[in-house]
C-alpha positions in Angstrom: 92.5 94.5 109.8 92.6 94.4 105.7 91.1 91.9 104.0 94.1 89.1 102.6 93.9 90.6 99.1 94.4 94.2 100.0 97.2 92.5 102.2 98.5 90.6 99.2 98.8 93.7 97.3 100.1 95.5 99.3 103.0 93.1 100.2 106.4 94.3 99.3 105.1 98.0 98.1 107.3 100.6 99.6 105.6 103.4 100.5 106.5 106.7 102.0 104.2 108.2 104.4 104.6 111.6 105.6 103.0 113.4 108.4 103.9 115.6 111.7 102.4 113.6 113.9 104.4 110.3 115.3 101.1 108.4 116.2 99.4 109.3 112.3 102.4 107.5 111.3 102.7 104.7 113.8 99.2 104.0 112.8 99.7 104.1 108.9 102.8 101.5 109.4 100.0 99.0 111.4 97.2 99.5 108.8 99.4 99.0 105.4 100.6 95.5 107.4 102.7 93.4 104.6 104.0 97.1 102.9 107.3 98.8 103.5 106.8 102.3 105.3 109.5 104.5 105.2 108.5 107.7 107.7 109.1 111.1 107.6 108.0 113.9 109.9 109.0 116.8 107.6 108.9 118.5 104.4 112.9 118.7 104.5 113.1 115.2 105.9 110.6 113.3 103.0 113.1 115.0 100.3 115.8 113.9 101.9 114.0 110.3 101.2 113.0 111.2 98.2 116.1 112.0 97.0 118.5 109.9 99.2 120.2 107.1 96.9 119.6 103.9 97.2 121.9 101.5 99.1 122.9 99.6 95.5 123.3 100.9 92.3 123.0 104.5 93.5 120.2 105.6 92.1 117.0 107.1 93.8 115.2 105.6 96.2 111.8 104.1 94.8 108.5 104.8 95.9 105.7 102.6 94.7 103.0 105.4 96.5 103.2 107.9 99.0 100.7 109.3 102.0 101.2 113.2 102.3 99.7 114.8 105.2 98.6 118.5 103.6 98.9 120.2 106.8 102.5 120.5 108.9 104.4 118.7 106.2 104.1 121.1 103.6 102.1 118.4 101.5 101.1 119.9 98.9 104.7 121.0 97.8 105.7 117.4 98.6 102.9 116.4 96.4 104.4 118.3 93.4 107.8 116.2 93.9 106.0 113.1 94.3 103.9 113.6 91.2 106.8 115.3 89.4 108.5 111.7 90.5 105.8 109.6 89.2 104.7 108.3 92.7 101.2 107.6 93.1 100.2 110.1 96.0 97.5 109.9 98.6 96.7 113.1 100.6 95.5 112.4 104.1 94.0 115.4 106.6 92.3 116.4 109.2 92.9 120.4 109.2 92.7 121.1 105.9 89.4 118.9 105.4 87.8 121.0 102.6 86.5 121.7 99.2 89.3 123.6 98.3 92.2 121.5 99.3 90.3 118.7 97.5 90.2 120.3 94.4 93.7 121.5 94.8 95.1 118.1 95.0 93.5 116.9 92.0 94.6 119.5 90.1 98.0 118.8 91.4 97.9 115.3 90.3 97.0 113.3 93.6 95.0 109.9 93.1 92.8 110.5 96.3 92.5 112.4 99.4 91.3 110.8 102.7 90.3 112.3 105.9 92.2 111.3 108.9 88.7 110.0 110.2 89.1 107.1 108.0 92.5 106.1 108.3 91.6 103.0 109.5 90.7 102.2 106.4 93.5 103.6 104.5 94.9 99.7 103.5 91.5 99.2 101.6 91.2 102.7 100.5 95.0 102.5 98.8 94.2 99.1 97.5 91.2 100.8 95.6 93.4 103.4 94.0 95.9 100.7 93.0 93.3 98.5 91.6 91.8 101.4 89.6 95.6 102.4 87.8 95.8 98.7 87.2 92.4 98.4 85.5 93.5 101.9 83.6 90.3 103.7 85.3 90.1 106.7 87.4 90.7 106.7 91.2 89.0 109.8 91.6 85.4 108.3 90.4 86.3 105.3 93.2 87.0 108.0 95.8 84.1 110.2 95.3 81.9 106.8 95.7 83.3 105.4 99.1 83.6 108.9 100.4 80.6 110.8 99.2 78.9 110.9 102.6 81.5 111.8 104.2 82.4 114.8 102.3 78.7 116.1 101.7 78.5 115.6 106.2 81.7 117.5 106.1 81.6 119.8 103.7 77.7 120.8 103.8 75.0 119.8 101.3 75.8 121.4 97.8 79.0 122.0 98.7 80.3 121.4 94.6 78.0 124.1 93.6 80.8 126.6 93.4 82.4 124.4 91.0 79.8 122.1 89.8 81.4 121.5 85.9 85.0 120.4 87.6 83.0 118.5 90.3 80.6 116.2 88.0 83.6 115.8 86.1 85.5 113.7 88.5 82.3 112.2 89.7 81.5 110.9 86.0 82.0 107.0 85.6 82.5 108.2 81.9 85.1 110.4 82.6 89.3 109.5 81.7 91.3 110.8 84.1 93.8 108.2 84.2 97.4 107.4 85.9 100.2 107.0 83.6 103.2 106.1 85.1 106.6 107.8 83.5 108.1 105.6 81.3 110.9 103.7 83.5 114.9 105.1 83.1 116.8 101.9 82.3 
């Protein structure tokens, strides 16, 4: 269960979550408890939600953050709408668990990338992220300290050696990479 002020911030986000499996998505709707969860089971069926107009006003539905599954959704196209959309992204896996989709959804603009092994935790981990845009730091430098273990287990020991000045850069507490939200359309 999330501690209250993960639950408090999380209150009255809505969030689109996006995966091929019904019980990866059953499960995110009980761990981001106070959060609005819209589902989608499909590349074709989270554009459709991206781009479906809201009931008043008729603009486009909003998004305050969005779980992409990279794997069976087509996430990391979906994460080039999100991003391209301004929406906060988290990429979730299991299957494609690996250096290289890492670094592809940094590049791409994702704020942080958890392994469906930690799901459980995805309400904390998301309330991480959200507490680094506020506090105008890097998510990345967050992710890479609650998840270092878990990647070096996963991905072997000197695993960022193939990349090591792109790696220590998103490990670096010194380092910028910030979330700047578009500016809103009034």
């Amino acid at each position: 269960m999330p501690e209250s002020n993960t639950i408090s911030r999380l209150t009255g986000l809505r969030i689109l979550a996006v995966d091929d499996e019904p019980d990866i998505l059953e499960t995110i709707v009980d761990v981001l408890d106070g959060a609005t969860v819209d589902c989608a089971k499909s590349y074709e069926e989270a554009l459709a939600k991206l781009d479906s107009k809201a009931q008043a006003g008729g603009t486009r539905a909003h998004y305050d953050l969005a779980v992409l599954d990279i794997m069976g959704v087509d996430g990391m196209a979906l994460l080039q709408q999100t991003v391209g959309r301004g929406i906060p992204t988290v990429m979730l896996t299991a299957h494609a668990l690996n250096p290289q989709s890492l670094k592809a959804s940094i590049v791409d603009g994702a704020l942080s990338y958890l392994p469906k092994e930690e799901l459980a935790n995805l309400a904390e981990h998301i309330d991480d992220v959200l507490d680094a845009i506020e506090k105008k730091q890097s998510p990345w430098k967050r992710v890479f300290s609650r998840l270092e273990k878990v990647f070096d287990q996963t991905f072997g020991s000197g695993w960022e050696a193939e990349d090591p000045d792109f790696w220590s850069k998103y490990k670096s507490p010194s380092y910028g990479v910030l979330y700047h939200p578009p500016p809103s359309k009034s």
